[in-house]
C-alpha positions in Angstrom: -27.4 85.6 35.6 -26.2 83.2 32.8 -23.8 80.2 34.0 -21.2 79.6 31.5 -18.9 76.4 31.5 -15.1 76.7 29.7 -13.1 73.6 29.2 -9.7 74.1 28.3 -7.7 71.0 27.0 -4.4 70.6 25.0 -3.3 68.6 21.5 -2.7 65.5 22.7 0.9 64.8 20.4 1.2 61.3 19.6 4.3 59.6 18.9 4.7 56.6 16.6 7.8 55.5 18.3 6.8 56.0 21.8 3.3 54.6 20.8 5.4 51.5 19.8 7.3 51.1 22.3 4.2 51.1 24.5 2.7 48.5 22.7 5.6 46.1 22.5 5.0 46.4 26.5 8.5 47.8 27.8 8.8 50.1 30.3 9.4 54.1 30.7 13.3 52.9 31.7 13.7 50.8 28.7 11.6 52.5 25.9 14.8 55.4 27.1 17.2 53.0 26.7 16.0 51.7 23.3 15.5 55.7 22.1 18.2 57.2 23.5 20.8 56.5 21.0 18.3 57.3 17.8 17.9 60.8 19.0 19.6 63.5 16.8 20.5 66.0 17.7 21.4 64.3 21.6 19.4 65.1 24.5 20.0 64.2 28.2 18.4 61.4 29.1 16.1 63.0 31.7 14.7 64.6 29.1 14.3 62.0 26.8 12.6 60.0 29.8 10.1 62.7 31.0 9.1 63.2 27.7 8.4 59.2 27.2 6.5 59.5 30.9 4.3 61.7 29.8 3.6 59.6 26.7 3.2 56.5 28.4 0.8 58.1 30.8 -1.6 59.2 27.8 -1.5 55.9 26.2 -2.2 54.3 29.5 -5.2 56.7 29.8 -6.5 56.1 27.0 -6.2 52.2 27.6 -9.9 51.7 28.8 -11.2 53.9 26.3 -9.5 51.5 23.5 -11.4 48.4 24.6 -14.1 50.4 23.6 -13.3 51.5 20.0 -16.7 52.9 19.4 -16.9 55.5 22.6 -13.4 56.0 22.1 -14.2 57.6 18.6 -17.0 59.7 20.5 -14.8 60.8 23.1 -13.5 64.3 24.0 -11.3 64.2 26.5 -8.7 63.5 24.3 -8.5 66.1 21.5 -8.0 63.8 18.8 -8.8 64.1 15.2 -10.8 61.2 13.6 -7.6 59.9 11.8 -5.8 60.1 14.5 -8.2 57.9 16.8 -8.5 55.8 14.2 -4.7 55.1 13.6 -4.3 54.4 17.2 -7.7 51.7 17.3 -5.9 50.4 14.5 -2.9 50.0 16.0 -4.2 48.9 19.7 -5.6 45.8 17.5 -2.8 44.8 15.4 -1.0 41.6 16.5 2.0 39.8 16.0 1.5 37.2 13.6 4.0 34.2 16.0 1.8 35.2 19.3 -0.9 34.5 17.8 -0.2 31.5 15.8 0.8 30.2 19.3 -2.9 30.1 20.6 -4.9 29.8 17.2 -7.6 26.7 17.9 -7.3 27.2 21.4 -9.9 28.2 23.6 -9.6 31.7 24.7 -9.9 31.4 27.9 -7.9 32.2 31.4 -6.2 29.1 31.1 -5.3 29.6 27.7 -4.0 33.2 29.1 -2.2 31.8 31.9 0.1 29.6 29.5 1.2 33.0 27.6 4.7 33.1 29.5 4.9 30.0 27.0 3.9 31.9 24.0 6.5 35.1 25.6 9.3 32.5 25.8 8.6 31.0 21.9 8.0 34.3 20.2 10.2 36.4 22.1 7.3 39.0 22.1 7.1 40.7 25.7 4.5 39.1 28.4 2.2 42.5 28.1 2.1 42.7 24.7 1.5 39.2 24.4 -1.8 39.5 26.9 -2.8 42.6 24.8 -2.7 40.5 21.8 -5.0 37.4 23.4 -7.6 40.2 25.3 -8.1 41.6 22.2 -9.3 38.1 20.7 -11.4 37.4 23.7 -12.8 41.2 24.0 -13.9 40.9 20.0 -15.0 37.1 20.4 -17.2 38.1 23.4 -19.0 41.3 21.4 -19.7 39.4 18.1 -21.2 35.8 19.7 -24.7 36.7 20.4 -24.8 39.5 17.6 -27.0 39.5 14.6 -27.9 40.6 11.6 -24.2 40.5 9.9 -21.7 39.1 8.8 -18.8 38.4 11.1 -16.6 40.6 9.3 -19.4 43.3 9.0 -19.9 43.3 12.6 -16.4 42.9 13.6 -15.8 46.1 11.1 -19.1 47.5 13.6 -18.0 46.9 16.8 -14.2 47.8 17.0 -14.3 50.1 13.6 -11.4 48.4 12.5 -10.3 48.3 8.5 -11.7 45.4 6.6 -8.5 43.8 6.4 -7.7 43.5 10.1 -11.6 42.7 10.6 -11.1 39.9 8.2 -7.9 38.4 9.6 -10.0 38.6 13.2 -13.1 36.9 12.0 -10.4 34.0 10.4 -8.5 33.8 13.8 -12.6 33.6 15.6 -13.6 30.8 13.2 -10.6 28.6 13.8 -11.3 29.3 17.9 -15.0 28.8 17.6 -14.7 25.2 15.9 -11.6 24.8 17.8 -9.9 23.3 15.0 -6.2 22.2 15.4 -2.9 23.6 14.2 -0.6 22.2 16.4 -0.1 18.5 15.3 3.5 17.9 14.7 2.3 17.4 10.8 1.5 21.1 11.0 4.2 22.5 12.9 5.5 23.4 9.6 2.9 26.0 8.8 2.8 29.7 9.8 0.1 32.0 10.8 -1.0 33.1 7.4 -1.8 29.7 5.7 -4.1 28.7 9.0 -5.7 32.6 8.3 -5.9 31.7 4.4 -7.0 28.3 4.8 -10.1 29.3 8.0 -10.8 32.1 5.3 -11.4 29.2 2.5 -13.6 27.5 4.9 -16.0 30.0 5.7 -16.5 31.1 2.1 -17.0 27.3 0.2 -18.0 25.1 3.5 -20.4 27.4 5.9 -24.1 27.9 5.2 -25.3 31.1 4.2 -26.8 32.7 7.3 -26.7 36.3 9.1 -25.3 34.8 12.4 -22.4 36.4 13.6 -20.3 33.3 14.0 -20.4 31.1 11.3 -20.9 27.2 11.1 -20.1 24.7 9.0 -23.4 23.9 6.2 -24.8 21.0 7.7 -26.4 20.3 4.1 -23.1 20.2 2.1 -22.1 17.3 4.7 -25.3 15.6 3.9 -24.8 16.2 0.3 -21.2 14.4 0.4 -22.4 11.8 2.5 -24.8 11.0 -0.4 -22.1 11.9 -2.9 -19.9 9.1 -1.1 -22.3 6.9 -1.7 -23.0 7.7 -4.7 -19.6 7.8 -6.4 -17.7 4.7 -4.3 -20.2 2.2 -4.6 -21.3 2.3 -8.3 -18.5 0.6 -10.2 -20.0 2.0 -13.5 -19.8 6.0 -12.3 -16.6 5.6 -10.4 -15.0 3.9 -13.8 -16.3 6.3 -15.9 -15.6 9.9 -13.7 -12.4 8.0 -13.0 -11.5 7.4 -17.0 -12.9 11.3 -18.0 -10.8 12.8 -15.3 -7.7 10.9 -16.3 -8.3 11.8 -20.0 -8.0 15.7 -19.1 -5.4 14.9 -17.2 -3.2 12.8 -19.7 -3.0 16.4 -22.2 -0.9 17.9 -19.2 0.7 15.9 -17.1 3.7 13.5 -17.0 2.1 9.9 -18.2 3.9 7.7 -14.9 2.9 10.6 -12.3 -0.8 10.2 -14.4 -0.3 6.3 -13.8 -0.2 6.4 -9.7 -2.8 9.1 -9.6 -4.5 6.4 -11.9 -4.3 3.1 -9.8 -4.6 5.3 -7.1 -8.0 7.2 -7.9 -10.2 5.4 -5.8 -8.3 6.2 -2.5 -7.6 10.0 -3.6 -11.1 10.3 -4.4 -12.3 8.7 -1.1 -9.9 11.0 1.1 -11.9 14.0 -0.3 -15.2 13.4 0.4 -14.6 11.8 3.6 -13.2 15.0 4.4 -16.1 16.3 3.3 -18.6 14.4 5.5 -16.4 15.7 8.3 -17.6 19.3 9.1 -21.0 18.6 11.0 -19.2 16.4 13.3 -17.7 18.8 16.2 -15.0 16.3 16.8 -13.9 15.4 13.8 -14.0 18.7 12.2 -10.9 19.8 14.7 -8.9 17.8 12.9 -9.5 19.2 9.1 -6.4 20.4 8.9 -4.5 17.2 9.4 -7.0 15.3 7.4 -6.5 17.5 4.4 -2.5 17.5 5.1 -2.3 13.6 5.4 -4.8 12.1 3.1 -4.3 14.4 0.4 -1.7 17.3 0.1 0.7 14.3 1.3 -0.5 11.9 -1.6 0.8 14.0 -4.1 3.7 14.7 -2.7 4.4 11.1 -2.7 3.8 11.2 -6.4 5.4 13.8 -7.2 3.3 16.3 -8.3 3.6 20.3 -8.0 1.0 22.8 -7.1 0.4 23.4 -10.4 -0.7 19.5 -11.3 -2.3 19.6 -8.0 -4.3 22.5 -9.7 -5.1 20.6 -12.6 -6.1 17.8 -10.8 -8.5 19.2 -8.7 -10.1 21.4 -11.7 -10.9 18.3 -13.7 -12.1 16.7 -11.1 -14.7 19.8 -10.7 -15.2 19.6 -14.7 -15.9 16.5 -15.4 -18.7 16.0 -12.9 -21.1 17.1 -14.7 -20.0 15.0 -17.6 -20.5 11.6 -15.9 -23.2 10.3 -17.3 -23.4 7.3 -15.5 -24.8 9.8 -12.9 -27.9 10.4 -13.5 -28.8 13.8 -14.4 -31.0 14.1 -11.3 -28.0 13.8 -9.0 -26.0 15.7 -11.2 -28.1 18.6 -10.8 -28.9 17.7 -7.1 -25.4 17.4 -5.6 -23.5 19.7 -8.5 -23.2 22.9 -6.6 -22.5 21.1 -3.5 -19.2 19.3 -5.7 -18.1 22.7 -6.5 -18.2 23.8 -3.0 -16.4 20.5 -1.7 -13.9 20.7 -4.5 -12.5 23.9 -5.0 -12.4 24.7 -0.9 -10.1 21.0 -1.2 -8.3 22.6 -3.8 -7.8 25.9 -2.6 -7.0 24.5 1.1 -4.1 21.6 -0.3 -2.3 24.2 -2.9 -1.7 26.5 0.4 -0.5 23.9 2.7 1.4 21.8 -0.1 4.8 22.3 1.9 6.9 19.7 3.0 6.9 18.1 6.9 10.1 17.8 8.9 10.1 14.2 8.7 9.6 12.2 5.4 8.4 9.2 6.9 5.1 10.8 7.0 4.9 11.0 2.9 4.7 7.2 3.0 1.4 6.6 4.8 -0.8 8.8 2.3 -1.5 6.3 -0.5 -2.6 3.1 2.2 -5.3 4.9 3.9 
């Protein structure tokens, strides 16, 4: 006699609003309150908050299977289609952009976790969806640190099958966490979420080396290759005169002669502040503090001067130019070290035209052109 086995199951109806709600982290009593009035034509409130019970209770099923976006998307218990289970993998892993500005550099770990009644008081973001947000980090951090084979945004896009775009904005967040870098000097208070993501992007495309490990580190060789370009550039009086006097001369056809003139008696320094934030990035502690380098030493120094984003672009595009032009270098190093002044250069340049935004105070402006 044959055996048979029938499973019956139902649509599982999801509900963006509800699905919200649940996310956001408030209750069965509150995501009623917070409905009630929306719903046309009326219904009585029991029924309004049985049918919000019943959502709550799949979406709290389904919780475990979400920190597992892979088996979640092989599941059957829940009679999903694929859109739908991705849509709701997509959603589980989206973030508010103040929680997590809160805790980006930090270490994500249980004291970092503990503090989040902090981040819940600053953002205004509830205390659950706040600990979604940073278990979500930790959960992606923990599956991508001892993979191989791709990138971080490949395996990210892997692991949690989320869109490139989300994938990209974790593996940002991850790089900023992983070198522990800091965004929360009073200098950078002014800066949101999206120039950190922009500016950790920056850095892993111009200043890591080109490897298959998951997590990215800065290129030990470009630092070496600054270090030598410091050298190089500060202590020859004939090369520094001459880059010095071919950058100026692209720069006189566009800019405003005085603001040329401080740039001018001020090259030395300028160029100085950019390698030595260059030589900074295979030096675990001094790396942290990239962000404030770049802010002080340089984004500040032309604020002082008085130049846009636009002059700042200029700037930084001769200086890329008319590298190769020095001949006072000779063309051995310029060949040596000329992909590795690209590299240093336009991250610089990219980095400072995203973070050229003025501090609270304006007694910090001052400093920039002494150091």
């Amino acid at each position: 006699m044959s055996e048979w086995m029938v499973t019956a199951s139902s649509a599982v109806v999801l509900d963006e609003s509800i699905l919200q709600l649940w996310l956001f982290g408030h209750s069965v009593d509150q995501a009623t309150i917070l409905r009630l009035p929306t719903i046309q034509p009326p219904v009585p409130s029991r029924v309004l908050k049985s049918y919000i019970t019943s959502q709550f209770r799949t979406y709290d099923m389904m919780h475990h299977y979400l920190h597992h976006p892979r088996h979640f998307a092989g599941q059957f218990m829940f009679p999903l289609s694929r859109s739908a289970k991705q849509h709701l993998i997509e959603r589980y892993y989206s973030f508010d952009e103040s929680v997590v500005r809160e805790i980006l550099g930090k270490k994500l770990n249980s004291r970092t976790r503990k503090d989040l009644d902090e981040v819940h008081e600053k953002t205004g973001v509830r205390l659950t969806s706040c600990r979604r947000q940073f278990d979500n980090l930790k959960r992606v951090m923990k599956k991508v640190e001892d993979a191989e084979g791709r990138t971080l945004i490949q395996d990210i896009e892997h692991q949690f099958l989320l869109p490139q775009r989300l994938a990209r904005q974790y593996a940002h967040i991850l790089f900023i966490a992983d070198n522990k870098l800091d965004t929360f000097r009073k200098r950078l208070s002014c800066y949101q979420f999206s120039d950190f993501e922009y500016c950790g992007a920056i850095l892993m495309q111009y200043w890591t080396a080109s490897t298959m490990d998951t997590l990215p580190e800065f290129d030990p060789q470009l630092a070496q290759d600054v270090r030598d370009l410091k050298s190089l550039m500060l202590n020859d009086r004939a090369v520094l005169d001459e880059f010095r006097n071919r950058v100026s001369s692209s720069l006189l056809q566009s800019s405003n002669p005085p603001v040329m003139e401080r740039i001018q008696n001020n090259f030395k320094v300028v160029l100085r502040n950019m390698l030595s934030v260059g030589c900074m990035i295979n030096q675990q502690k001094e790396v942290r503090n990239i962000f404030v380098e770049i802010t002080d030493k340089l984004v500040d120094a032309f604020m002082q001067v008085g130049w846009s984003c636009a002059d700042m672009e200029i700037f930084y595009d001769a200086m890329i130019g008319e590298f190769k032009n020095t001949m006072s270098l000779t063309s051995r190093y310029r060949e040596r070290y000329g992909s590795s002044w690209i590299r240093l250069v336009t991250g610089i340049k990219l980095a400072s035209i995203r973070l050229y935004k003025q501090p609270t105070s304006q007694s910090i402006l001052t400093r920039s052109f002494t150091r």
